[in-house]
C-alpha positions in Angstrom: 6.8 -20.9 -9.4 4.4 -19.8 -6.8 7.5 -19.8 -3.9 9.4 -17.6 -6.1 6.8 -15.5 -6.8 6.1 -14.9 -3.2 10.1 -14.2 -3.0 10.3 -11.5 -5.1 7.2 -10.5 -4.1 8.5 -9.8 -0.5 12.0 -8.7 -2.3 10.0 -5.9 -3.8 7.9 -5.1 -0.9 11.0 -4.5 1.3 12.7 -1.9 -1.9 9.7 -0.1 -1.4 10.0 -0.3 2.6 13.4 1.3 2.1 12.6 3.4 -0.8 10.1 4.8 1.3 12.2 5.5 4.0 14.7 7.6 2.0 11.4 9.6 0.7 12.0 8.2 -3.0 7.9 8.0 -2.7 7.5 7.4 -6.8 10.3 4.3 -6.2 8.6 3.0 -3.5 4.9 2.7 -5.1 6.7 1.2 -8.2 7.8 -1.1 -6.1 4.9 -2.1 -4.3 3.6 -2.1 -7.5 5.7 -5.0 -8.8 4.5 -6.8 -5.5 1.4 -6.7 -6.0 1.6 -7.7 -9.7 3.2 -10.8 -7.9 1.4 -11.8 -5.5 -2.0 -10.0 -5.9 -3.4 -10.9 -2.8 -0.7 -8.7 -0.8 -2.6 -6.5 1.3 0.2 -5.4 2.8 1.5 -3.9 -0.3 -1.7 -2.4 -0.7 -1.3 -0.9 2.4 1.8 0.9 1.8 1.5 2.1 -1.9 -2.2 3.7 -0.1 0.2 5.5 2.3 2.3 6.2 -0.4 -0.1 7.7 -2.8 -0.8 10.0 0.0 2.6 11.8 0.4 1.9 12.6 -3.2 -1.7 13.6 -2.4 -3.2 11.5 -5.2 -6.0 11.0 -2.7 -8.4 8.6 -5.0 -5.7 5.9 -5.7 -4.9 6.2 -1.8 -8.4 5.3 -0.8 -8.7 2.5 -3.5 -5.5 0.7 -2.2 -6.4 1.7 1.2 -10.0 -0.3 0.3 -8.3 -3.3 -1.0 -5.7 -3.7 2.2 -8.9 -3.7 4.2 -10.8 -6.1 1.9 -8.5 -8.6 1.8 -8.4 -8.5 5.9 -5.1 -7.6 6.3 -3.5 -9.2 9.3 -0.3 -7.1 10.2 0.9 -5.4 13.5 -0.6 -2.1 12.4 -3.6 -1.6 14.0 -7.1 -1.6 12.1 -7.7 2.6 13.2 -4.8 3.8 11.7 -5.9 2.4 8.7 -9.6 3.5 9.3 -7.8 7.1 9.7 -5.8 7.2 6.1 -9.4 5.6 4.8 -11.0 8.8 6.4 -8.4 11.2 5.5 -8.7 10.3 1.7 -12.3 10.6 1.9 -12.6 14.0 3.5 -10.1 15.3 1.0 -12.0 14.4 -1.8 -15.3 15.7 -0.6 -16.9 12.7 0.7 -17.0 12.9 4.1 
């Protein structure tokens, strides 16, 4: 159960890749979504619904999933200041920084 899990998992993370791509943003964190229902400990999927939620400038849920991708010490070829940035970014928008 757990392997297939982590297959769709991945199978939704890569829609939402794509769907992100094409700019079908609302797709793409619906997807991520589904991945993370799946396999909650997906930082990566964190990662990219955060930077989804920012093209539709819902800047809180950006910074919480931004928050989590970092919690869970997400290991991926990004690098950690790009991350720190989008953190940032949500922040100053909503008036904390």
């Amino acid at each position: 159960m757990a392997d297939q899990n982590q297959e769709l998992a991945q199978k939704s993370f890569n829609s939402g890749v794509e769907n992100s791509k094409k700019g079908e943003v609302k797709l793409a964190i619906e997807d991520f979504t589904h991945a993370i229902k799946l396999k909650p400990d997906y930082a990566e999927a964190y990662y990219k619904r955060g930077g989804s939620w920012l093209r539709l400038k819902k800047w809180e849920k950006a910074r919480s999933d931004l928050e989590t991708a970092r919690k869970l010490n997400m290991k991926i070829i990004i690098t950690s200041d790009e991350i720190r940035e989008k953190y940032k970014r949500a922040w100053r928008i909503l008036g904390n920084i």
